[in-house]
PDB file of N, CA, C and O in Angstrom, chain B, residues numbered from 101:
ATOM      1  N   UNK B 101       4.665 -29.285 -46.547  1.00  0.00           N
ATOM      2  CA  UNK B 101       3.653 -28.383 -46.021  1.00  0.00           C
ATOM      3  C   UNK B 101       2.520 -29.161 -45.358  1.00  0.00           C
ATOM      4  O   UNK B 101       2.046 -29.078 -44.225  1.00  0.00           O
ATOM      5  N   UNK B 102       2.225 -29.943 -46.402  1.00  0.00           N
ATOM      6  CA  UNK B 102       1.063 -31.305 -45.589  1.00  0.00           C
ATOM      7  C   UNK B 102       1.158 -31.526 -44.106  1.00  0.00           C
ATOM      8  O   UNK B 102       0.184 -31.612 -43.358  1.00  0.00           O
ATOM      9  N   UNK B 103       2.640 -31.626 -43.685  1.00  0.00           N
ATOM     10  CA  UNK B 103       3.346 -32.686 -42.245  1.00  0.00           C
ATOM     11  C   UNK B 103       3.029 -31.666 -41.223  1.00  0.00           C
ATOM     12  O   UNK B 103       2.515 -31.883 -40.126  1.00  0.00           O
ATOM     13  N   UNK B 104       3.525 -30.125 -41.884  1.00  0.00           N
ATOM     14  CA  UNK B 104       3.079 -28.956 -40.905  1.00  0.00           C
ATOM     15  C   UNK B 104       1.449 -28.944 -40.502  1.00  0.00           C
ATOM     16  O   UNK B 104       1.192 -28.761 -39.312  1.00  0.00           O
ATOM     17  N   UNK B 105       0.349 -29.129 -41.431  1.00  0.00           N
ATOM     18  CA  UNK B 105      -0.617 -28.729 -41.282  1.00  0.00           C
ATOM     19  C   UNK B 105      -0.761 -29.635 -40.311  1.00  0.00           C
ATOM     20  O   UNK B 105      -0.898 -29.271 -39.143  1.00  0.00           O
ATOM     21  N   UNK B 106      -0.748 -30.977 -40.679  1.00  0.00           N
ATOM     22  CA  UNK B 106      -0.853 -32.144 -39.522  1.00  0.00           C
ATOM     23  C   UNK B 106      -0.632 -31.880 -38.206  1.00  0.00           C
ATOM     24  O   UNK B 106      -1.368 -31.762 -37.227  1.00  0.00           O
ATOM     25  N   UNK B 107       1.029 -31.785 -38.471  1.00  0.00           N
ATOM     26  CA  UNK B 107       1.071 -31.157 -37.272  1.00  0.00           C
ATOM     27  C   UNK B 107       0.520 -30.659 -35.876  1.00  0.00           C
ATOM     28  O   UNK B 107       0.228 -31.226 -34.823  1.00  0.00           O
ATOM     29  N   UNK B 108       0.506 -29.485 -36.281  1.00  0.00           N
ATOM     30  CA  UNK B 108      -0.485 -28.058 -36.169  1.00  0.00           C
ATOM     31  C   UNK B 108      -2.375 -28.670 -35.353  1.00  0.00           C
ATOM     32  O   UNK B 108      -3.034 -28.566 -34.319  1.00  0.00           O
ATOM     33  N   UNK B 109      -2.421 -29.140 -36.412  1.00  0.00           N
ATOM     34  CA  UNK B 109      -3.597 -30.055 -35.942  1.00  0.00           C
ATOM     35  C   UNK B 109      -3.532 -30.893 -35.090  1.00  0.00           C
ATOM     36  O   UNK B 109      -4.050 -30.946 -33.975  1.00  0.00           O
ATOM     37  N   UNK B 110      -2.953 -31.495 -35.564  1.00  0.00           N
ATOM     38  CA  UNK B 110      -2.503 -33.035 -33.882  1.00  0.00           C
ATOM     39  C   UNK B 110      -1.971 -32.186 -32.409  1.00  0.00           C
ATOM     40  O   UNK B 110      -2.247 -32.651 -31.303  1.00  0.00           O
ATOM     41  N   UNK B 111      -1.289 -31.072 -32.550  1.00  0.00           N
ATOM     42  CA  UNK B 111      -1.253 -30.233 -31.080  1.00  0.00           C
ATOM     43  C   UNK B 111      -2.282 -29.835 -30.688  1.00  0.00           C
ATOM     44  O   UNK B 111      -2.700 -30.199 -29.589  1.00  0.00           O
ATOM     45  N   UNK B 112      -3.298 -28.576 -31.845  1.00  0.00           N
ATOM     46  CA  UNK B 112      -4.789 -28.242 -31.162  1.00  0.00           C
ATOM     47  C   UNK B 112      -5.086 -29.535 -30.657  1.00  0.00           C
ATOM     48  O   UNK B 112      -4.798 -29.297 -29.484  1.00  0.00           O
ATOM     49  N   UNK B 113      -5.369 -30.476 -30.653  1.00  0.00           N
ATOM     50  CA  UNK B 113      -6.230 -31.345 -30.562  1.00  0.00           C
ATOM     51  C   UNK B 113      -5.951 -32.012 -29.220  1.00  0.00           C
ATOM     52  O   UNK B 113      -6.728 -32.429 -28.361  1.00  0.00           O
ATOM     53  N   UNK B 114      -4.684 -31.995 -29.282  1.00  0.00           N
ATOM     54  CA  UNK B 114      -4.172 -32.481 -27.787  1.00  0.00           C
ATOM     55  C   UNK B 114      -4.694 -31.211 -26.785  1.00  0.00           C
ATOM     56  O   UNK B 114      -5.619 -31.398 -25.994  1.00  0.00           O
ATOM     57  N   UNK B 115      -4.043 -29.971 -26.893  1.00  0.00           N
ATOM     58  CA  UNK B 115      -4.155 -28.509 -26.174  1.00  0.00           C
ATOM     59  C   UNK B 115      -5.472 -29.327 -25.593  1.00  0.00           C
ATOM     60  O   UNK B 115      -5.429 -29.722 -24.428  1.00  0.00           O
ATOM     61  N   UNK B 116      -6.749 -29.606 -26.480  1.00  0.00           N
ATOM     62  CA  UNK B 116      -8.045 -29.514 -25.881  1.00  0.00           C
ATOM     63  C   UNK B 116      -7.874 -30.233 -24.706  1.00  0.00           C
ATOM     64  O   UNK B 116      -8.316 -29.779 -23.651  1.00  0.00           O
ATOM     65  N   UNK B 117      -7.073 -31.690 -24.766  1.00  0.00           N
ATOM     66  CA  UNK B 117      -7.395 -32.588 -24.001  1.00  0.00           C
ATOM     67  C   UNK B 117      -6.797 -32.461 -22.622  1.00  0.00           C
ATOM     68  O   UNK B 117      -6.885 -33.310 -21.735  1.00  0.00           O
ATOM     69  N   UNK B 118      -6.164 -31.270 -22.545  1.00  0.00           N
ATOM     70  CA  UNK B 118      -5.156 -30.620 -21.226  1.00  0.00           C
ATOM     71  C   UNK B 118      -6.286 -30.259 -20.382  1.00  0.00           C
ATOM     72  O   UNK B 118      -7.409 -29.949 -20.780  1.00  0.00           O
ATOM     73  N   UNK B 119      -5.870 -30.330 -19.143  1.00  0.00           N
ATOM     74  CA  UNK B 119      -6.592 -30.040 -17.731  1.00  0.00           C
ATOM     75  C   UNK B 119      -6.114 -29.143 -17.382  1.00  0.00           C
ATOM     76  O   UNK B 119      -5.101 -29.451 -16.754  1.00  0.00           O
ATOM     77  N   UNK B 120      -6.347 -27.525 -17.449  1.00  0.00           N
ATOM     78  CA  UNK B 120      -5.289 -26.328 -17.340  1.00  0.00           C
ATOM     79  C   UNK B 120      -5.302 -26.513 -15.700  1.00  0.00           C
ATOM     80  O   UNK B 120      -6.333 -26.994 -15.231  1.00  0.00           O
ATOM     81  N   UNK B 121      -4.310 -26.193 -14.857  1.00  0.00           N
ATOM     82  CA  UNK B 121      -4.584 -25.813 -13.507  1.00  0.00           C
ATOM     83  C   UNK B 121      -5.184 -24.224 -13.369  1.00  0.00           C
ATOM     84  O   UNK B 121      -4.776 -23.233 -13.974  1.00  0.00           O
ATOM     85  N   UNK B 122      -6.290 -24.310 -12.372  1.00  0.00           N
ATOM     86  CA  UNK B 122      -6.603 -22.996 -11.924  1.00  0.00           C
ATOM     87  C   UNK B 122      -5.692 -21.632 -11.187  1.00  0.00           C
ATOM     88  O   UNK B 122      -4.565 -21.668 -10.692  1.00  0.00           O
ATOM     89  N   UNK B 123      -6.435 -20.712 -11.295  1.00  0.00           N
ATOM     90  CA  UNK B 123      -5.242 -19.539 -10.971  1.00  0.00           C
ATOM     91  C   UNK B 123      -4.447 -19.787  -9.393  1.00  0.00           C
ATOM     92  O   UNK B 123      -3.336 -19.396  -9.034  1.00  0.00           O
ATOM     93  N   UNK B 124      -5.654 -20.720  -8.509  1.00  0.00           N
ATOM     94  CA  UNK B 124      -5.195 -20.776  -7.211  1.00  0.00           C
ATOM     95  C   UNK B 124      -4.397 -22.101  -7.167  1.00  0.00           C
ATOM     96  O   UNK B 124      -3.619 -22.369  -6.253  1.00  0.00           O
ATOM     97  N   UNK B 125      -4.590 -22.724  -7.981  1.00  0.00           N
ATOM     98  CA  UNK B 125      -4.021 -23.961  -8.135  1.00  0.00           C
ATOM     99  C   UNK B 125      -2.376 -23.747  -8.300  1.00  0.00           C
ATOM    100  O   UNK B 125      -1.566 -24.329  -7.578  1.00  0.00           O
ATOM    101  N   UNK B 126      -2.036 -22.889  -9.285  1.00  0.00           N
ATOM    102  CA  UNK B 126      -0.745 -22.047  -9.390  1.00  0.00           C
ATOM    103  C   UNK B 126      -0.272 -21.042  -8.753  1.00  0.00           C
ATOM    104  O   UNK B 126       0.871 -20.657  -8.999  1.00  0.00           O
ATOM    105  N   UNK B 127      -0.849 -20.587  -8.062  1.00  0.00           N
ATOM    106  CA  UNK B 127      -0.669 -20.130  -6.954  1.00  0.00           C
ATOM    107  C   UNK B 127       0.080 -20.675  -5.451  1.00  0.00           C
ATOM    108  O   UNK B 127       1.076 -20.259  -4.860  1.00  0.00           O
ATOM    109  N   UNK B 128      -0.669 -21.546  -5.210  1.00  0.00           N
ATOM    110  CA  UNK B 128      -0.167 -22.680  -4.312  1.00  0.00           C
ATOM    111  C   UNK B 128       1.136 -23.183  -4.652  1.00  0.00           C
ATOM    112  O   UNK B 128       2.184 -22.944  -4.053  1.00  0.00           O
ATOM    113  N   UNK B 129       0.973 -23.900  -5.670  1.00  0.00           N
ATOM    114  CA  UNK B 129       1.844 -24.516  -6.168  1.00  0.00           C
ATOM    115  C   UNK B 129       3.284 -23.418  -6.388  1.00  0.00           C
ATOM    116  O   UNK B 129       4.054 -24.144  -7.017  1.00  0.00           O
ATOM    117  N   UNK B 130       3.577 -22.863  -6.303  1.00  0.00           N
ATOM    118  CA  UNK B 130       4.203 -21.415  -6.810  1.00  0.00           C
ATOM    119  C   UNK B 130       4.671 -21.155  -5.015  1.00  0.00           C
ATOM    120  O   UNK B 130       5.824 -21.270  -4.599  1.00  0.00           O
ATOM    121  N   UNK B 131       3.636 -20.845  -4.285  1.00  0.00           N
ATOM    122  CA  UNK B 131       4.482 -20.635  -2.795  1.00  0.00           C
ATOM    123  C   UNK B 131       5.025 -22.348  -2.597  1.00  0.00           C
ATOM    124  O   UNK B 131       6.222 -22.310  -2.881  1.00  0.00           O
ATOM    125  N   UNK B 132       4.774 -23.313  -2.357  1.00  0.00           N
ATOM    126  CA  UNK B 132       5.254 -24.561  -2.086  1.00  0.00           C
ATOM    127  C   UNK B 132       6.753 -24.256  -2.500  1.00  0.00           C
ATOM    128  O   UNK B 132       7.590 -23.906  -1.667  1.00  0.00           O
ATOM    129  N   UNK B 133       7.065 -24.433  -4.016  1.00  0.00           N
ATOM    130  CA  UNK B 133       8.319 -23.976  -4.614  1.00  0.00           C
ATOM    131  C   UNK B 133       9.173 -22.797  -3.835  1.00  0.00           C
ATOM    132  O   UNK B 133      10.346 -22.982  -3.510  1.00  0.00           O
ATOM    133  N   UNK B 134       8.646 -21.876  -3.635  1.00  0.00           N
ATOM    134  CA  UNK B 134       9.256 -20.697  -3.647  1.00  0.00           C
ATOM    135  C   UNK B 134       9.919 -20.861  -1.585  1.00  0.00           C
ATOM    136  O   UNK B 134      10.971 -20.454  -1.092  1.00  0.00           O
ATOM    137  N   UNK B 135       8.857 -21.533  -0.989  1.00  0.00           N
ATOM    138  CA  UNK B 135       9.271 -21.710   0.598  1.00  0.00           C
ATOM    139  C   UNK B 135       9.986 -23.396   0.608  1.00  0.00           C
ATOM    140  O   UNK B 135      10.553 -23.803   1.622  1.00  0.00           O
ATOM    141  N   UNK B 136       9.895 -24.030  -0.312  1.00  0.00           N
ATOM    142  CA  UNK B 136      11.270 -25.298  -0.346  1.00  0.00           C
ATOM    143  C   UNK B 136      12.278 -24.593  -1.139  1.00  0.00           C
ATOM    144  O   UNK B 136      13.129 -25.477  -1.244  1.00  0.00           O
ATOM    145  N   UNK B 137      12.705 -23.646  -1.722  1.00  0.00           N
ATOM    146  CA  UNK B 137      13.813 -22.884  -2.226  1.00  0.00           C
ATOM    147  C   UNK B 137      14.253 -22.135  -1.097  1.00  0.00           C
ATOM    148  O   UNK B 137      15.445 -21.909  -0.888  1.00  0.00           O
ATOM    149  N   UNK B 138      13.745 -21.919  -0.694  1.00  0.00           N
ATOM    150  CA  UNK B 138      14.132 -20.906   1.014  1.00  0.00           C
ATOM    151  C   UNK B 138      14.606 -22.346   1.778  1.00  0.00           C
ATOM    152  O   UNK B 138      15.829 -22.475   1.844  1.00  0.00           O
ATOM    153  N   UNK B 139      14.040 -23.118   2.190  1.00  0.00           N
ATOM    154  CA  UNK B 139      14.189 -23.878   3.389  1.00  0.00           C
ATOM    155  C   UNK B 139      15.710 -24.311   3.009  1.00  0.00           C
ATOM    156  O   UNK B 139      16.727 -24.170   3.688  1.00  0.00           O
ATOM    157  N   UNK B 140      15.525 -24.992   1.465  1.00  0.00           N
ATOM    158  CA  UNK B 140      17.082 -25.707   1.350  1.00  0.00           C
ATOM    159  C   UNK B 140      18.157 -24.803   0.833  1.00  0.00           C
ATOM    160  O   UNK B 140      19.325 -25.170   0.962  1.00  0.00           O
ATOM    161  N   UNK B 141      17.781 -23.227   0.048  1.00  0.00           N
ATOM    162  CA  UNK B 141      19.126 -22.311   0.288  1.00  0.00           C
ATOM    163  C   UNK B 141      19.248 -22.040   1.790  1.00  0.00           C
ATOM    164  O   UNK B 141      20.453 -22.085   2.040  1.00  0.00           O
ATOM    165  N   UNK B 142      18.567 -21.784   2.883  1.00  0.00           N
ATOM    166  CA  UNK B 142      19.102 -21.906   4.297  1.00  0.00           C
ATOM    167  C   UNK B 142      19.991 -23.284   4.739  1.00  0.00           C
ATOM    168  O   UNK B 142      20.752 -23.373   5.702  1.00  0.00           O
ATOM    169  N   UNK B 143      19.734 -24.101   3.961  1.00  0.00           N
ATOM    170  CA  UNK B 143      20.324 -25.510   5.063  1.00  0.00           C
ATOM    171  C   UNK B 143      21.309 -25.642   4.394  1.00  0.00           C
ATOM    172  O   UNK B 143      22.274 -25.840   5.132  1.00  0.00           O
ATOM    173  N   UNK B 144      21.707 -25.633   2.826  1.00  0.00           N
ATOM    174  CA  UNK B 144      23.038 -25.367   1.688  1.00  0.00           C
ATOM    175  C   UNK B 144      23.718 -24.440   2.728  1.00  0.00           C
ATOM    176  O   UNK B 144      24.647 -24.908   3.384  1.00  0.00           O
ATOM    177  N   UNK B 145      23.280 -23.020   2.947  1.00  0.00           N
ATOM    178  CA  UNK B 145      23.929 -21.956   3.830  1.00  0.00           C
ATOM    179  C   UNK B 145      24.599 -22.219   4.962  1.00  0.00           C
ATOM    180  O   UNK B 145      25.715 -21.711   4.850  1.00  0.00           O
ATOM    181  N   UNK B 146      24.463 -22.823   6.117  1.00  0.00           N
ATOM    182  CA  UNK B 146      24.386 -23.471   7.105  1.00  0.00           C
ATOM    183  C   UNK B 146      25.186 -24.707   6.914  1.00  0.00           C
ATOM    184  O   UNK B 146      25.832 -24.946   7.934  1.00  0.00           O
ATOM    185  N   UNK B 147      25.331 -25.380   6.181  1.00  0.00           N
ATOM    186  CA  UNK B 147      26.400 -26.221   5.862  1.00  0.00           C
ATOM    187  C   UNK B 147      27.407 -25.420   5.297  1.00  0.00           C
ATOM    188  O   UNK B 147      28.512 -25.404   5.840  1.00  0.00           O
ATOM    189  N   UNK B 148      27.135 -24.576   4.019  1.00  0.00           N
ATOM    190  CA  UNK B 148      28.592 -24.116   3.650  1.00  0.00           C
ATOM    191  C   UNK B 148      29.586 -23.697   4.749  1.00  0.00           C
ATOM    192  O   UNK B 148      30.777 -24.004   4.802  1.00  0.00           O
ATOM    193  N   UNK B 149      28.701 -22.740   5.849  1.00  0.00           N
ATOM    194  CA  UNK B 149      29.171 -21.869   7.010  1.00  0.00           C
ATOM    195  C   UNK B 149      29.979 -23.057   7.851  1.00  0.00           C
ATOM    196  O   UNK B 149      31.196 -23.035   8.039  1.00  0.00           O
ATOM    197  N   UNK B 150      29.341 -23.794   8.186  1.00  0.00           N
ATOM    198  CA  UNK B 150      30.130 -25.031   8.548  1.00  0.00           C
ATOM    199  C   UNK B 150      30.977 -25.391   8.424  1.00  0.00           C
ATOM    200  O   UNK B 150      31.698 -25.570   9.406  1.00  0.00           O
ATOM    201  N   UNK B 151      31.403 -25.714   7.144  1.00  0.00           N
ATOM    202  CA  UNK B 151      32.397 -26.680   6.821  1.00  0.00           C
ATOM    203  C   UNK B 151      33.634 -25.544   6.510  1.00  0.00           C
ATOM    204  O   UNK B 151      34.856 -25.691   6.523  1.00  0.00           O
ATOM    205  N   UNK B 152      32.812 -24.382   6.233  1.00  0.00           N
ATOM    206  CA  UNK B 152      34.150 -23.106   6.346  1.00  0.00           C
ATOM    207  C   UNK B 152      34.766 -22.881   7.486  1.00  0.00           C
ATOM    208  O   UNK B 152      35.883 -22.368   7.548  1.00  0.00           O
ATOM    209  N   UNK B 153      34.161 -23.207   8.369  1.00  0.00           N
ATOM    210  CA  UNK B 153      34.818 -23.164   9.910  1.00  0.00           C
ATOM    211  C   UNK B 153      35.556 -24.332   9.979  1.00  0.00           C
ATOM    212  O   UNK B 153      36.785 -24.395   9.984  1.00  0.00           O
ATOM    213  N   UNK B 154      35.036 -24.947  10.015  1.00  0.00           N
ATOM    214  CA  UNK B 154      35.770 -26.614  10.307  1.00  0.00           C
ATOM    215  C   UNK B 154      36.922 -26.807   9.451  1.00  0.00           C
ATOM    216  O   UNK B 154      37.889 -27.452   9.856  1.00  0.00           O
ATOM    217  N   UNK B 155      36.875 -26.131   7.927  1.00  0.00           N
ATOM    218  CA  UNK B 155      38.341 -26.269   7.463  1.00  0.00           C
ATOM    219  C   UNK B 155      38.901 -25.485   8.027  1.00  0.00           C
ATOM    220  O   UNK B 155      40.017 -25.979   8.188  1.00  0.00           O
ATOM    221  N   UNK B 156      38.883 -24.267   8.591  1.00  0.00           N
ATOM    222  CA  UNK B 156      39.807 -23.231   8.940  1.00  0.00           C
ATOM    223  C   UNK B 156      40.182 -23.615  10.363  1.00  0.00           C
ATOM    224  O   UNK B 156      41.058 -23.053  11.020  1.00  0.00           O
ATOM    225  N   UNK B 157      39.558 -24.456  10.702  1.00  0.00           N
ATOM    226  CA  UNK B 157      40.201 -24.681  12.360  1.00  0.00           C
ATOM    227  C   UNK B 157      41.024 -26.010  11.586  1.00  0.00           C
ATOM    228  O   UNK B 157      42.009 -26.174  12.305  1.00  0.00           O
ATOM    229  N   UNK B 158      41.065 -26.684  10.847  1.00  0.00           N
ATOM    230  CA  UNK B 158      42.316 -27.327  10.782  1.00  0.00           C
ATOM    231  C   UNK B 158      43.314 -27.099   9.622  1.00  0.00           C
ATOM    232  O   UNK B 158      43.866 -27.928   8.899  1.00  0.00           O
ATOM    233  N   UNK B 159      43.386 -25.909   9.638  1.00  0.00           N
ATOM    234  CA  UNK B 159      44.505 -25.393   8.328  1.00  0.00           C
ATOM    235  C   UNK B 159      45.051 -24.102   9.633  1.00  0.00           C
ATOM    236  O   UNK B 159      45.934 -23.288   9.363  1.00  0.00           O
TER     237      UNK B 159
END
C-alpha cells in the first residue's frame, strides 16, 4: 500500500512539472496532422491507382 501511495505522489508531482499546451496550440497542431493525413492518403491513392494500371497493362 506504501509503494501505491508513493506512487500516486511521485506522478502529482511530476503532472505539476508539465507544460500543458494551450487550446490553440492543439488546435494547430491537430490541423497540421489532419492536412499531412490528407496529403499522404492522396499520394498512397495515386500510387495505388498506378501501379493498378501498370499491372493490368502487363497481365
Amino acid at each position: 500500500m506504501n509503494k501505491l501511495i508513493k506512487f500516486i505522489k511521485e506522478s502529482y508531482a511530476e503532472l505539476k512539472k508539465v507544460i500543458w499546451p494551450t487550446r490553440e496550440e492543439v488546435a494547430s497542431s491537430t490541423k497540421v496532422v489532419i492536412i499531412s493525413v490528407l496529403i499522404i492518403a492522396i499520394v498512397l491513392g495515386l500510387i495505388d491507382i498506378a501501379l493498378y494500371r501498370i499491372f493490368n497493362l502487363l497481365l
